[in-house]
C-alpha positions as CSV (number, residue, x, y, z in Angstrom):
1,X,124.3,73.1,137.1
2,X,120.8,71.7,135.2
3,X,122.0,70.6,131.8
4,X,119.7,70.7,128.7
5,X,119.7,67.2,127.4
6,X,118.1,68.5,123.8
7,X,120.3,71.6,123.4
8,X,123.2,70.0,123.6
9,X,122.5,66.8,121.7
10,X,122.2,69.4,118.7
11,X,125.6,70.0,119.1
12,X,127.7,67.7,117.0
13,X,130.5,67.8,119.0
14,X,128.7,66.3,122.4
15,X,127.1,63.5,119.7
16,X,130.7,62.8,118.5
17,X,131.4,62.5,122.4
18,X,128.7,60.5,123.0
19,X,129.2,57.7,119.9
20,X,133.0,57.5,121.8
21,X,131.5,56.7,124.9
22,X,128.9,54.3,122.7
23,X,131.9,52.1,121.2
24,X,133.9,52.1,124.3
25,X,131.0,50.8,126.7
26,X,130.1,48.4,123.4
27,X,133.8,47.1,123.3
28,X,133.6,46.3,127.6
29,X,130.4,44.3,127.2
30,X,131.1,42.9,124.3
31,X,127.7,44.2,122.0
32,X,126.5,47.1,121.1
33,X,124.9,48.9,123.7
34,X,122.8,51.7,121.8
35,X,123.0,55.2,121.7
36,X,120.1,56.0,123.7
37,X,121.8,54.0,127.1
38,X,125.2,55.2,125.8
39,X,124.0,59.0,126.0
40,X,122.0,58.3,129.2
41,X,125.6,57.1,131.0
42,X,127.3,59.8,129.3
43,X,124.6,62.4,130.9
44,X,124.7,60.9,134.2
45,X,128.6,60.4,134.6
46,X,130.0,62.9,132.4
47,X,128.2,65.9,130.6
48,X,128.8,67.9,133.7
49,X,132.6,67.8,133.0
50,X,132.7,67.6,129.6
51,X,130.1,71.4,129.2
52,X,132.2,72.8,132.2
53,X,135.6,72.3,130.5
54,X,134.1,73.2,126.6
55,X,131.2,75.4,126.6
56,X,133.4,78.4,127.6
57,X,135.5,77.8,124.1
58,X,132.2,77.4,122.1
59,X,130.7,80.9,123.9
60,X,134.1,82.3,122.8
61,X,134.1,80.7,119.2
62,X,130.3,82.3,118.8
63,X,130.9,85.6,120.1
64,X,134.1,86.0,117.3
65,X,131.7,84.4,114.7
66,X,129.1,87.5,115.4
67,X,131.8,90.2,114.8
């Protein structure tokens, strides 16, 4: 499945996801390791999962919101 990066980094809930990932990965090293290589590591190892197991909700959440 191609992800796009830019459409979902509007989404609040995969930037929440992403500043998770950003502290955890800080916390290992022991600095802060940035958003821009936290969201590239959360892209590469984990957007796939994470839009497979929550997109479907958010489809279902806009669908009810247009009715």
């Amino acid at each position: 499945m191609q992800l796009d990066r830019e459409k979902l980094l509007q989404m609040k809930e995969v930037v929440e996801e992403i500043n998770r990932h950003k502290w955890l990965q800080s916390e290992m090293v022991g600095y802060d390791v940035g958003f821009d290589k936290a969201a590239d590591n959360w892209f590469a190892e984990y957007a796939s999962a994470w839009v497979a197991y929550h997109l479907p909700k958010f489809g279902k959440e806009t669908k009810a919101k247009k009715k």
